[in-house]
N, C-alpha and C positions, 0 to 999 in steps of 0.2 A: 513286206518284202521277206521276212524271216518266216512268215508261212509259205511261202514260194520255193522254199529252197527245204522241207521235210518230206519227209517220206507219208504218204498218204496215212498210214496208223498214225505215225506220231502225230500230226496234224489232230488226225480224229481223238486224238487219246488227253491232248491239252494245248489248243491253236495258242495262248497266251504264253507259253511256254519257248523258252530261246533251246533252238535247237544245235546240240553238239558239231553233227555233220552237216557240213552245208552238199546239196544236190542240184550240181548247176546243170548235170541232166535234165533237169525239168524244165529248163528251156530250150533246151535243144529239142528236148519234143515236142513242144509248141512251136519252133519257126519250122521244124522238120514235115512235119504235116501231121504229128498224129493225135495231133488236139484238134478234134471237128467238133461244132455246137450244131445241130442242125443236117448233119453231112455238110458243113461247109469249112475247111479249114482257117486257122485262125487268123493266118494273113489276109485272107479274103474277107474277114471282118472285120479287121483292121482297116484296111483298104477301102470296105464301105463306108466305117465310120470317117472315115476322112475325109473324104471324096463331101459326104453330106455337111460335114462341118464347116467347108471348105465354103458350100454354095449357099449355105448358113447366115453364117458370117458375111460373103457379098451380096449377099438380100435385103440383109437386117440393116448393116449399115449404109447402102443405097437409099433404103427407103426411109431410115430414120433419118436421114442428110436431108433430103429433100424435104422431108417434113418438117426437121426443124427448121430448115430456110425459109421455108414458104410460110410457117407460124411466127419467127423470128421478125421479117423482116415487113411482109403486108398485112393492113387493115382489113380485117373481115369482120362481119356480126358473128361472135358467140367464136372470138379469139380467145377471149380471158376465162371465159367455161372451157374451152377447151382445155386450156393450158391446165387450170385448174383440178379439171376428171384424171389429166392425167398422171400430176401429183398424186392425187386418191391413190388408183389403180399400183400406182407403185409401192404406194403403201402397204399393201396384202401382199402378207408373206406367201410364195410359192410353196409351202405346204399347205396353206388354204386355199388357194386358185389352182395349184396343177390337180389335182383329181378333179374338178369340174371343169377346168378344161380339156383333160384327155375323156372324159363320158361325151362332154360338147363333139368334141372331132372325132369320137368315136360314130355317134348317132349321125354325124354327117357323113360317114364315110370316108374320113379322111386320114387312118391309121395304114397304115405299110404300103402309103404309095409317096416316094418321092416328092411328087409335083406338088400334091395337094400337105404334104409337111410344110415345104417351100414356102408357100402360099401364107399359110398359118404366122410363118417370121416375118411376112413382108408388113406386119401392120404397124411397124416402125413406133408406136407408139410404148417406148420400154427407156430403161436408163440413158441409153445412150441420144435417144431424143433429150431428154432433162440434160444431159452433158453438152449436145450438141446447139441446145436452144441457147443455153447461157454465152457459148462460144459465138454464136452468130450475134447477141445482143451487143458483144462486145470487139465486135470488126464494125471500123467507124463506115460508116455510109458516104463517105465522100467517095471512098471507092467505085461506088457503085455507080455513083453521080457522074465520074468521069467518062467512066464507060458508056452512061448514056448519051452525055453528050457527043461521045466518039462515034456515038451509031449503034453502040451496041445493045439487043435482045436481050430480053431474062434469061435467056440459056445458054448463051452466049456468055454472060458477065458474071454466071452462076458457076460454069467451068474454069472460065479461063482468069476471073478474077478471083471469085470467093474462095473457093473450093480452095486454090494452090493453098490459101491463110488459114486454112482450118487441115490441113494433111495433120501436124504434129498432133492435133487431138483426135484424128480419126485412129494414127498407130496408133494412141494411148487405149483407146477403147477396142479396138482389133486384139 
Protein backbone atom coordinates (compact mmCIF):
# COMPACT_ATOMS: atom_id res chain seq x y z
CA UNK A 1 0.00 0.00 0.00
CA UNK A 2 2.80 2.61 0.83
CA UNK A 3 4.19 1.92 -2.65
CA UNK A 4 0.85 2.80 -4.12
CA UNK A 5 0.64 6.13 -2.76
CA UNK A 6 4.62 7.50 -4.20
CA UNK A 7 5.49 9.10 -6.91
CA UNK A 8 6.96 6.96 -9.67
CA UNK A 9 11.08 8.19 -8.74
CA UNK A 10 10.58 7.84 -5.26
CA UNK A 11 9.24 4.31 -5.86
CA UNK A 12 12.15 3.62 -8.33
CA UNK A 13 14.59 5.37 -5.98
CA UNK A 14 13.87 3.06 -2.54
CA UNK A 15 10.27 0.86 -2.84
CA UNK A 16 11.08 -0.14 1.09
CA UNK A 17 11.17 3.21 2.00
CA UNK A 18 7.87 4.99 4.00
CA UNK A 19 7.03 7.83 1.89
CA UNK A 20 6.53 11.44 3.22
CA UNK A 21 3.69 12.44 0.69
CA UNK A 22 0.99 10.22 0.26
CA UNK A 23 -0.64 10.49 -3.54
CA UNK A 24 -4.04 9.36 -3.62
CA UNK A 25 -3.93 10.59 -7.19
CA UNK A 26 -2.93 7.46 -8.13
CA UNK A 27 -5.88 6.03 -7.77
CA UNK A 28 -8.05 8.08 -9.16
CA UNK A 29 -6.07 7.39 -12.22
CA UNK A 30 -6.62 3.89 -12.11
CA UNK A 31 -10.57 3.88 -11.53
CA UNK A 32 -10.42 7.08 -14.17
CA UNK A 33 -9.25 5.01 -17.08
CA UNK A 34 -5.82 5.92 -17.37
CA UNK A 35 -4.16 2.83 -16.17
CA UNK A 36 -4.58 0.31 -19.32
CA UNK A 37 -2.47 -3.09 -19.32
CA UNK A 38 -3.10 -4.42 -22.61
CA UNK A 39 -5.24 -1.35 -23.97
CA UNK A 40 -7.66 -2.61 -21.71
CA UNK A 41 -8.43 -0.43 -18.66
CA UNK A 42 -8.18 -1.48 -15.22
CA UNK A 43 -11.77 -1.85 -14.33
CA UNK A 44 -12.25 -4.00 -17.11
CA UNK A 45 -9.69 -6.38 -15.36
CA UNK A 46 -11.06 -6.20 -12.56
CA UNK A 47 -14.34 -7.12 -13.87
CA UNK A 48 -12.76 -10.15 -15.62
CA UNK A 49 -10.98 -11.25 -12.79
CA UNK A 50 -14.12 -11.47 -11.04
CA UNK A 51 -16.50 -12.68 -13.34
CA UNK A 52 -13.87 -15.93 -13.65
CA UNK A 53 -13.36 -16.18 -9.90
CA UNK A 54 -16.86 -16.17 -9.67
CA UNK A 55 -17.44 -19.35 -12.06
CA UNK A 56 -14.33 -20.68 -10.45
CA UNK A 57 -15.40 -21.18 -7.32
CA UNK A 58 -19.16 -22.62 -8.49
CA UNK A 59 -17.24 -25.22 -10.56
CA UNK A 60 -14.81 -26.31 -8.05
CA UNK A 61 -17.28 -26.60 -5.34
CA UNK A 62 -20.21 -28.31 -7.41
CA UNK A 63 -17.81 -30.84 -8.45
CA UNK A 64 -15.95 -31.36 -5.33
CA UNK A 65 -19.55 -31.72 -3.55
CA UNK A 66 -20.43 -34.34 -5.66
CA UNK A 67 -17.45 -36.05 -5.59
CA UNK A 68 -17.13 -36.12 -2.11
CA UNK A 69 -20.73 -37.56 -1.72
CA UNK A 70 -20.50 -40.06 -4.14
CA UNK A 71 -16.80 -41.27 -2.54
CA UNK A 72 -18.18 -40.60 0.87
CA UNK A 73 -21.09 -42.26 0.83
CA UNK A 74 -21.02 -45.57 -1.97
CA UNK A 75 -19.11 -48.80 -2.30
CA UNK A 76 -16.90 -48.99 -5.34
CA UNK A 77 -13.70 -51.00 -6.24
CA UNK A 78 -10.56 -48.79 -5.87
CA UNK A 79 -12.64 -46.29 -3.29
CA UNK A 80 -9.63 -46.35 -0.63
CA UNK A 81 -7.00 -45.80 -3.71
CA UNK A 82 -8.74 -43.29 -4.55
CA UNK A 83 -9.24 -41.51 -1.53
CA UNK A 84 -5.66 -42.26 -0.89
CA UNK A 85 -4.06 -40.61 -4.52
CA UNK A 86 -5.83 -37.98 -3.45
CA UNK A 87 -4.29 -37.36 0.00
CA UNK A 88 -0.76 -37.73 -2.03
CA UNK A 89 -1.66 -35.11 -4.68
CA UNK A 90 -2.46 -32.62 -2.06
CA UNK A 91 0.48 -33.19 -0.60
CA UNK A 92 2.82 -31.36 -3.46
CA UNK A 93 3.18 -28.03 -2.91
CA UNK A 94 1.73 -25.87 -5.80
CA UNK A 95 5.20 -24.51 -6.34
CA UNK A 96 6.05 -28.00 -7.52
CA UNK A 97 2.80 -28.82 -9.61
CA UNK A 98 1.72 -25.43 -10.97
CA UNK A 99 4.51 -25.10 -13.63
CA UNK A 100 3.72 -28.58 -14.84
CA UNK A 101 0.55 -27.93 -14.80
CA UNK A 102 0.32 -24.60 -16.76
CA UNK A 103 3.22 -26.46 -19.60
CA UNK A 104 0.35 -29.43 -19.24
CA UNK A 105 -2.56 -26.92 -20.33
CA UNK A 106 -0.40 -24.98 -22.10
CA UNK A 107 0.44 -28.09 -24.71
CA UNK A 108 -3.32 -28.84 -24.54
CA UNK A 109 -4.36 -25.62 -25.51
CA UNK A 110 -6.02 -24.65 -22.76
CA UNK A 111 -4.42 -21.19 -21.71
CA UNK A 112 -6.67 -17.81 -22.54
CA UNK A 113 -9.81 -19.53 -23.13
CA UNK A 114 -12.38 -19.20 -20.44
CA UNK A 115 -14.20 -22.55 -20.97
CA UNK A 116 -11.32 -24.77 -21.35
CA UNK A 117 -9.70 -22.86 -17.54
CA UNK A 118 -13.21 -23.77 -16.31
CA UNK A 119 -12.84 -27.23 -17.06
CA UNK A 120 -9.35 -27.52 -15.76
CA UNK A 121 -11.26 -26.59 -11.86
CA UNK A 122 -14.04 -28.91 -12.49
CA UNK A 123 -11.69 -32.15 -11.31
CA UNK A 124 -13.00 -31.43 -7.95
CA UNK A 125 -10.38 -33.55 -6.76
CA UNK A 126 -8.43 -30.58 -4.21
CA UNK A 127 -8.81 -29.64 -0.45
CA UNK A 128 -12.16 -29.04 -0.42
CA UNK A 129 -12.93 -32.66 -1.56
CA UNK A 130 -10.57 -33.85 1.78
CA UNK A 131 -13.05 -31.10 3.77
CA UNK A 132 -16.02 -32.07 2.07
CA UNK A 133 -15.41 -36.05 2.35
CA UNK A 134 -14.93 -35.91 6.11
CA UNK A 135 -18.23 -33.83 6.32
CA UNK A 136 -20.14 -36.42 4.48
CA UNK A 137 -18.57 -39.31 6.56
CA UNK A 138 -20.05 -37.62 9.41
CA UNK A 139 -23.86 -36.87 8.28
CA UNK A 140 -25.54 -40.04 9.91
CA UNK A 141 -27.08 -42.19 7.16
CA UNK A 142 -30.33 -42.68 8.58
CA UNK A 143 -31.08 -39.60 6.67
CA UNK A 144 -30.64 -40.77 3.82
CA UNK A 145 -32.41 -44.11 4.68
CA UNK A 146 -35.52 -42.12 5.30
CA UNK A 147 -35.71 -40.52 2.15
CA UNK A 148 -35.44 -43.79 0.63
CA UNK A 149 -37.93 -45.08 2.14
CA UNK A 150 -40.19 -42.08 1.28
CA UNK A 151 -39.52 -42.72 -2.48
CA UNK A 152 -36.79 -40.81 -2.79
CA UNK A 153 -33.82 -40.79 -5.76
CA UNK A 154 -30.02 -40.20 -5.19
CA UNK A 155 -30.71 -36.87 -6.56
CA UNK A 156 -33.33 -36.17 -4.96
CA UNK A 157 -32.11 -37.06 -1.29
CA UNK A 158 -28.60 -35.60 -2.48
CA UNK A 159 -30.46 -31.99 -2.75
CA UNK A 160 -32.93 -31.80 -0.69
CA UNK A 161 -31.62 -33.85 2.13
CA UNK A 162 -27.85 -33.81 2.25
CA UNK A 163 -26.73 -30.99 0.74
CA UNK A 164 -29.10 -28.46 3.14
CA UNK A 165 -26.48 -30.32 6.24
CA UNK A 166 -23.39 -29.54 4.64
CA UNK A 167 -24.23 -25.50 3.46
CA UNK A 168 -22.27 -24.25 6.70
CA UNK A 169 -18.99 -26.22 5.41
CA UNK A 170 -19.58 -25.26 1.78
CA UNK A 171 -19.46 -21.08 3.19
CA UNK A 172 -16.56 -22.27 5.07
CA UNK A 173 -14.69 -23.38 2.07
CA UNK A 174 -16.29 -20.59 -0.42
Amino acid sequence: MNNSLKTFDSYMNNSFAITNEWLFKNYVRVFTGEFHYNNVPYLGLLINSLWIVVIKVFVNIASSTMLAYAVARFRFPGKEFLYVVVIFVNTIPIIGSGPAAFKLLNSLKMINNPLTIWLSWAAGFDFAFIVLYGYFKGVSPAYSEAAYIDGAGELRTFFTIILPQVVPCLVAII
